[in-house]
C-alpha positions in Angstrom: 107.8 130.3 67.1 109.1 132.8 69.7 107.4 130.3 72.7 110.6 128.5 71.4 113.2 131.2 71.4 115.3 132.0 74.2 116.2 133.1 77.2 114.2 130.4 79.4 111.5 132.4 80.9 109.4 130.6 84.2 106.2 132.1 85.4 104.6 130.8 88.3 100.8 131.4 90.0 100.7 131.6 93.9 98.8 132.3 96.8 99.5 134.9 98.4 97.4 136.4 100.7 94.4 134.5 100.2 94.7 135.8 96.6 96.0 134.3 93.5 99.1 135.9 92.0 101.7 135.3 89.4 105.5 136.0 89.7 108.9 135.1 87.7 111.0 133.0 88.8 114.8 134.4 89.4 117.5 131.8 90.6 116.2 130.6 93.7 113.5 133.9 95.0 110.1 134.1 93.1 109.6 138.2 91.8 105.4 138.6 92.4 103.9 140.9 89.7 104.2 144.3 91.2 105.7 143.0 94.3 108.3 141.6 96.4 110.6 138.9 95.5 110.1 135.8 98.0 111.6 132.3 98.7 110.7 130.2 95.7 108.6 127.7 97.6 107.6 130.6 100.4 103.8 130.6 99.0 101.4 127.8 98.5 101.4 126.7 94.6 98.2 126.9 92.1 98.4 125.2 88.7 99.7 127.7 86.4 97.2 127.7 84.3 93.1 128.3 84.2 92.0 126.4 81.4 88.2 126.5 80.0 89.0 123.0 78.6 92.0 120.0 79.3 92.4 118.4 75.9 94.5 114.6 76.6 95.5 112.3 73.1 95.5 108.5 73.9 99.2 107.3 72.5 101.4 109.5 71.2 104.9 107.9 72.0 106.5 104.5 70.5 107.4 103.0 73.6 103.9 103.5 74.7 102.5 102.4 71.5 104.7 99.1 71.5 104.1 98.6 74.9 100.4 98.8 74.5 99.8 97.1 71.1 103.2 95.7 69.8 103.4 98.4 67.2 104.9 102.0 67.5 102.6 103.9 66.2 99.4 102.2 66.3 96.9 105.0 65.0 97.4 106.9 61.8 96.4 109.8 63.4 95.4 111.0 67.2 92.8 110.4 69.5 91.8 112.8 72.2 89.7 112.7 75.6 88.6 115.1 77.9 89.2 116.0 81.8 86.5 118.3 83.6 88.7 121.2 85.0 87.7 120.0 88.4 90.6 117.6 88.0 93.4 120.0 88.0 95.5 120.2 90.6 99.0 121.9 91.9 102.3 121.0 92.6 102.8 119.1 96.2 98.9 117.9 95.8 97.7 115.0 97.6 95.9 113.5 95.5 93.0 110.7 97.0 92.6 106.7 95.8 89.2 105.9 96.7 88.3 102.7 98.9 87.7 99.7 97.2 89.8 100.9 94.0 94.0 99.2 93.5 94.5 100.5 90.0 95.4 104.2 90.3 98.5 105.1 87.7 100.5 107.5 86.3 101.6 109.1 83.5 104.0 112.0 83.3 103.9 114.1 80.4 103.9 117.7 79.0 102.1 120.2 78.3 101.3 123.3 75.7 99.2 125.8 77.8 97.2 127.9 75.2 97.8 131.6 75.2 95.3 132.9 72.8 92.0 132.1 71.0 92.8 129.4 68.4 91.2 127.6 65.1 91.8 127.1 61.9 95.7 127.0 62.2 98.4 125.2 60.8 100.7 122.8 62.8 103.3 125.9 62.1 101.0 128.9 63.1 100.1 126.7 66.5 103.6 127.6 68.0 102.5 131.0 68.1 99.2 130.1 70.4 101.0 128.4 72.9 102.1 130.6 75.9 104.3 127.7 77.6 104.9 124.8 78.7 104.3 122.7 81.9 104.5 119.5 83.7 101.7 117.3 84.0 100.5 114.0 85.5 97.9 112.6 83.5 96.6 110.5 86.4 93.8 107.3 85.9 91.7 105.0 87.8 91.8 102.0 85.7 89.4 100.5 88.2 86.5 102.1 86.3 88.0 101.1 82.9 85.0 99.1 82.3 82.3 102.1 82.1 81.0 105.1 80.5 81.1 104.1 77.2 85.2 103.9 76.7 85.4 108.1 76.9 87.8 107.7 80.2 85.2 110.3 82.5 85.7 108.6 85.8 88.7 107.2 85.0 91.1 110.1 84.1 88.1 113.0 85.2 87.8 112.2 89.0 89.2 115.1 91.4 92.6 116.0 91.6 93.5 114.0 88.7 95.1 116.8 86.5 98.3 117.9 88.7 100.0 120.5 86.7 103.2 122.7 87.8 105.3 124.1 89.1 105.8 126.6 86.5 104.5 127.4 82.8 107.8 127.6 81.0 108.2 129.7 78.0 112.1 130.4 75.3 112.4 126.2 75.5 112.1 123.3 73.3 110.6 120.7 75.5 110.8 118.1 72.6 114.6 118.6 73.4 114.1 117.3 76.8 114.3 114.3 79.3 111.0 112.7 81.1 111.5 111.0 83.5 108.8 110.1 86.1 110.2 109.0 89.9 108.2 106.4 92.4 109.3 107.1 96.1 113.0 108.2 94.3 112.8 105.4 92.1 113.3 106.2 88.0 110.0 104.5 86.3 109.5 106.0 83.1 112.2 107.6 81.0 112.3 109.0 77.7 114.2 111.3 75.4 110.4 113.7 74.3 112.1 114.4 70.7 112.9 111.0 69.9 109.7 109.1 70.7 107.2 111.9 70.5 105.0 111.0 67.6 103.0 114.3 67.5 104.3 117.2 68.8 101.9 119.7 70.5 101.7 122.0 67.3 100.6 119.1 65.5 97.8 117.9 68.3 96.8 121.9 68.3 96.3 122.3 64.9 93.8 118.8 64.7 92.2 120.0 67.5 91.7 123.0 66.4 90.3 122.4 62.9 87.0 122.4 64.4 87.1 123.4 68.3 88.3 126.9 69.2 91.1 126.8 72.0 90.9 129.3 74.5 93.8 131.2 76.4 94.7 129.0 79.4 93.5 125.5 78.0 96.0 123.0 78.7 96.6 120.6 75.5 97.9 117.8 76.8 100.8 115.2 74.9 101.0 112.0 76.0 103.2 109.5 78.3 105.7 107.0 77.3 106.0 103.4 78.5 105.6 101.8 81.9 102.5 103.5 83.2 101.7 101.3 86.4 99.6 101.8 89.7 100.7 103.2 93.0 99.1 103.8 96.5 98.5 105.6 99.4 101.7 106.5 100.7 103.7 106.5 97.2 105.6 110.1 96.1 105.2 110.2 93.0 107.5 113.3 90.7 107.6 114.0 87.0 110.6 115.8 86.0 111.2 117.2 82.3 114.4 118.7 82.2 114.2 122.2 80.7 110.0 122.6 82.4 110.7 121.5 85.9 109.5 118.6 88.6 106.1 118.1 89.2 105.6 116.0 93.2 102.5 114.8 94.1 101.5 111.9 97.2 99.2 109.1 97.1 96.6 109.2 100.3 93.4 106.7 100.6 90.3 108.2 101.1 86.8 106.6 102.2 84.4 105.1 99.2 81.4 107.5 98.4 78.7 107.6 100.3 76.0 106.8 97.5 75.3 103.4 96.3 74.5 104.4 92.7 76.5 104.1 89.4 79.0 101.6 88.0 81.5 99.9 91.1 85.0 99.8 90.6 86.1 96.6 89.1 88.6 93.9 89.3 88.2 93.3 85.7 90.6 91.8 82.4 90.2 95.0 80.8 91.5 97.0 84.0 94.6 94.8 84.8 95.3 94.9 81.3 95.9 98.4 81.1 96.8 99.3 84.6 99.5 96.5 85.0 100.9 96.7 81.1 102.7 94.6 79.8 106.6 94.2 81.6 107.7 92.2 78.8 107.6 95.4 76.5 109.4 97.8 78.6 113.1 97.6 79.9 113.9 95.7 82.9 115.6 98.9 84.6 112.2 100.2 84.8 110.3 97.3 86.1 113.2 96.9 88.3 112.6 100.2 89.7 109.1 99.9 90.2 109.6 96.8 92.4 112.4 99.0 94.5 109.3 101.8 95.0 106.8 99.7 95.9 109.3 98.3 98.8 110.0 101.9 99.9 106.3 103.0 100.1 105.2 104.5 103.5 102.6 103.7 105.7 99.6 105.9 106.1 101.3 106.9 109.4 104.8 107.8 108.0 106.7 105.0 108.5 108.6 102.9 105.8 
């Protein structure tokens, strides 16, 4: 379990150069491999991870399960669905709402970046796989909620849909820690991990990898809790996780595609349904919060 252990240990992959490098983090100066120490946000970031595979379980915390289907814990065991790697993106990404689509949400979570090849391992052998910890936004275009057969490939795969940063954090017990996700400064999701966390990322490694063989890099992801809700162009929107980090990433519209082919984006039951949740479930602060955002969200041309 030394991934665990002590003293916190951050690791963070840059450009510098034109060429990808990693460094550790020391107070406020990041301390490139073999290099010079530089201002902590001196370089451009890249996610600090390059995983073969990005392995997401549906509902993994009570508040999300309630929320969701009135029960904490709806399934007796988890679920999983993939991203394509194409989806991962870094810390301070602008990440693109396509025309014609309003149901773009979050979901800040956690998680385990795999540092060796794993199967066939107990939920107490997994700890010694993982090679840190990270922020993530698990973001979703509920618009296509309606399409491809329920597996989620357009709605959690599309571009830039995996932001994951700043750092992979290693000597911490993320289950010990706060989530909270922010809207345009504004508190919309907020959980203590170790006491809503159904399955902890040992747990989800060693189901997954029963049968599929984890490679070093892979990002296992490990779920959201409640009040998962759309934003647009012009929203901030942060994940911070108190011992890992924050995670910031802005909303920007981009133009519909080009080709008239394939399923539309739809205005459907099924998409409100998940995208707008259900506000009687969570607690008012949050819903509260969300309605301050949404009054603070900028204009496409800066302006409040």
């Amino acid at each position: 379990m030394s991934v665990l252990t002590g003293p916190r240990r951050e690791r963070r992959r840059v450009l510098h150069n034109g060429v990808p490098r990693w460094g550790e983090v020391e107070g406020d100066r990041l301390r490139l491999d073999g290099g010079p120490a530089v201002a902590l946000d001196a370089l451009p970031p890249l996610p600090p991870c390059t995983p073969q595979s990005i392995f997401c379980p549906h509902l993994t915390y009570r508040s999300r399960g309630f929320e969701s289907r009135g029960v904490p814990q709806p399934t007796a065991h988890p679920t999983y669905f993939m991203k394509p790697v194409t989806a991962l993106a870094a810390h301070g990404a602008v990440v693109e709402r396509p025309e014609g689509c309003q149901y773009l949400n979050y979901e800040g979570e956690f998680a385990a970046v795999i540092g060796r090849p794993t199967r066939d391992v107990t939920p107490e052998e997994a700890w010694s796989s993982i090679a840190g910890f990270t922020p993530v936004l698990d973001l979703g275009l509920h618009d296509f909620r309606d399409t491809d057969s329920g597996s989620m490939l357009r709605v959690k795969g599309m571009d830039g849909f995996c932001p994951v940063g700043p750092g992979l954090v290693s000597g911490v017990d993320p289950r010990a820690s706060r989530l909270q996700t922010f809207v345009n400064g504004e508190c919309v999701q907020d959980a203590q991990i170790g006491e809503e966390l159904i399955w902890g990322p040992e747990y989800l490694i060693a189901d997954l990898a029963r049968h599929i063989t984890l490679m070093p890099g892979d990002l296992v992801l490990t779920g959201t809790p409640c009040h998962s809700r759309s934003v647009a162009p012009g929203d901030e929107v942060s994940l911070s996780i108190s011992q890992l980090g924050t995670l910031t990433v802005t909303v920007t519209a981009r133009p519909a595609p080009r080709a008239e082919a394939g399923h539309l984006p739809q205005d459907s039951e099924e998409a409100r349904r998940v995208a707008l949740g259900n506000d009687a479930r969570v607690p008012d602060a949050l819903r509260e919060a969300l309605q301050r955002a949404r009054a603070k969200r900028r204009s496409p041309g800066g302006q409040a």
